[in-house]
N, C-alpha and C positions, 0 to 999 in steps of 0.2 A: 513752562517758565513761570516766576513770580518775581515781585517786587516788594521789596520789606518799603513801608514810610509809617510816620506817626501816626497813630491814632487820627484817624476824621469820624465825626460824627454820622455822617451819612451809613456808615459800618456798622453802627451799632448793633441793630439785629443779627446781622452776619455773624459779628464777632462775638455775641450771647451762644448762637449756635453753636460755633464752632469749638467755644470752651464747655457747653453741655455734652454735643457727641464724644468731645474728645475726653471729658472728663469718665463719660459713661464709658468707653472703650476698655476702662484701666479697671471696670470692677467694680466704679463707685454707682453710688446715687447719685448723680448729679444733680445736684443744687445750686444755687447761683450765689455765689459770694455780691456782697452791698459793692465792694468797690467795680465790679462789672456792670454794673447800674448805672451807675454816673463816674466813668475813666475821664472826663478832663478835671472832675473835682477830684478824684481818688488820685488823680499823678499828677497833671499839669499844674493842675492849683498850687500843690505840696512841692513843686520845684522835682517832680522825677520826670518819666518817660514810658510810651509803652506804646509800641511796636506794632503792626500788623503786618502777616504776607499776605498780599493780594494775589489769587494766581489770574491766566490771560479771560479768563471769564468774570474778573470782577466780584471772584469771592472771597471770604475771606478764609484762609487754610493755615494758620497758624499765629501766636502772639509772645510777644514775652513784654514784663512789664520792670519797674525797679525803684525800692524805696528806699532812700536815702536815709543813714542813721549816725552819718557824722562825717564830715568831711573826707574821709579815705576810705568809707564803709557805706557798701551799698549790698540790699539784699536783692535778689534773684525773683520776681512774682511771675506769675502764669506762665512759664515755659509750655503752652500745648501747643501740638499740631493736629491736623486732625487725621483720623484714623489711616487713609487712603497714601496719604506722603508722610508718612514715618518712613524712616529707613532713604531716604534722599537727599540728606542734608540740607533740610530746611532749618529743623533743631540746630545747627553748629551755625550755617548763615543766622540766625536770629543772634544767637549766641556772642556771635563774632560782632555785628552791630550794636549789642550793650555793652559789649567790653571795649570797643574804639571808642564809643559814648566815652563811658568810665576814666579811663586813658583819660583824654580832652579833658575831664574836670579833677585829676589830681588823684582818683582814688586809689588803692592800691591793693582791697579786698574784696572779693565777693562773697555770696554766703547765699546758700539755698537751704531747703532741709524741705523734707518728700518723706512717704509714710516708708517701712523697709521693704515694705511687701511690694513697692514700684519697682518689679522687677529692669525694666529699661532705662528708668532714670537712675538704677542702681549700676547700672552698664556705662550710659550715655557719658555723665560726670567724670568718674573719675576718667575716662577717656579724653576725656577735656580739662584735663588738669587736677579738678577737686579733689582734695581729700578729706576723709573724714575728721569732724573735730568735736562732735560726741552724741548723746541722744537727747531728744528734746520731747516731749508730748509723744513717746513712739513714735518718734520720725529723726531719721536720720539729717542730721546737721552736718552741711561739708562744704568749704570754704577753697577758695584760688588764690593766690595771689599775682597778681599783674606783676 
C-alpha cells in the first residue's frame, strides 16, 4: 500500500533517489534537475504542487509535480515512479490527484511532453486521455483536457 501527500521536507533524500533510479531505469543518465534541489521553492513558493507516494515503509516510490502557466493551463513535471511499482497504478493514482488538484482551481488543460523514445509514457498518456499536440525539443508535447 501507499499514500500520495505534498511534498515534506524530511523526504527530500528519498525523493532525490527515487527520481535518479527512476530516471536511470528509462536509459537516461540521470542527472538531478535544480528544481529537485529546493521543491518547496521550485513549487510551493511559485503557487504549484508536487506530490509524493509514500509506501508502508516510509519511502518514497513515486512523484508528480505541476507548473502553472496561466489560469486554465498547467503543465505536468516529474511523473516518476520507481522502477519496482511501475505497472500498479501508482502513475494514474498520482495522476488522478493533479487532475482533482487541477479541477478545484479552474483549469481546463494539461500538457506534458517526454523524449519519443519513452516507450511507456508513450503508452501510459494517451491511455489517460492525452493526445498529441506536436513536437517540441524532440520530445513529444501531448495535452488532456478536463
Amino acid at each position: 500500500m501507499y499514500r500520495i501527500i505534498p511534498f515534506e521536507n524530511e523526504y527530500r533524500d528519498d525523493t532525490i533517489y527515487c527520481f535518479l533510479l527512476a530516471k536511470g531505469s528509462l536509459g537516461r543518465v540521470p542527472r538531478l534537475n535544480d528544481d529537485m534541489l529546493d521543491i518547496p521553492k521550485s513549487y510551493f513558493d511559485k503557487g504549484d504542487m508536487f506530490w509524493i507516494a509514500i509506501n508502508d515503509d516510509d519511502r518514497v516510490i513515486g512523484m508528480i509535480g505541476t507548473n502553472t502557466i496561466s489560469e486554465s493551463e498547467i503543465w505536468l513535471k516529474r511523473l516518476f515512479i520507481m522502477p519496482e511499482m511501475r505497472r500498479n497504478g501508482l502513475g494514474s493514482a498520482l495522476l488522478y490527484v493533479l487532475e482533482k488538484y487541477a479541477k478545484s482551481k479552474g483549469v481546463s488543460t494539461l500538457h506534458t511532453r517526454f523524449p519519443d523514445d519513452f516507450i511507456e509514457a508513450g503508452k501510459f498518456y494517451p491511455a489517460k486521455g492525452f493526445i498529441d499536440a506536436e513536437m517540441l525539443d524532440e520530445c513529444r508535447h501531448i495535452i488532456k483536457t478536463l
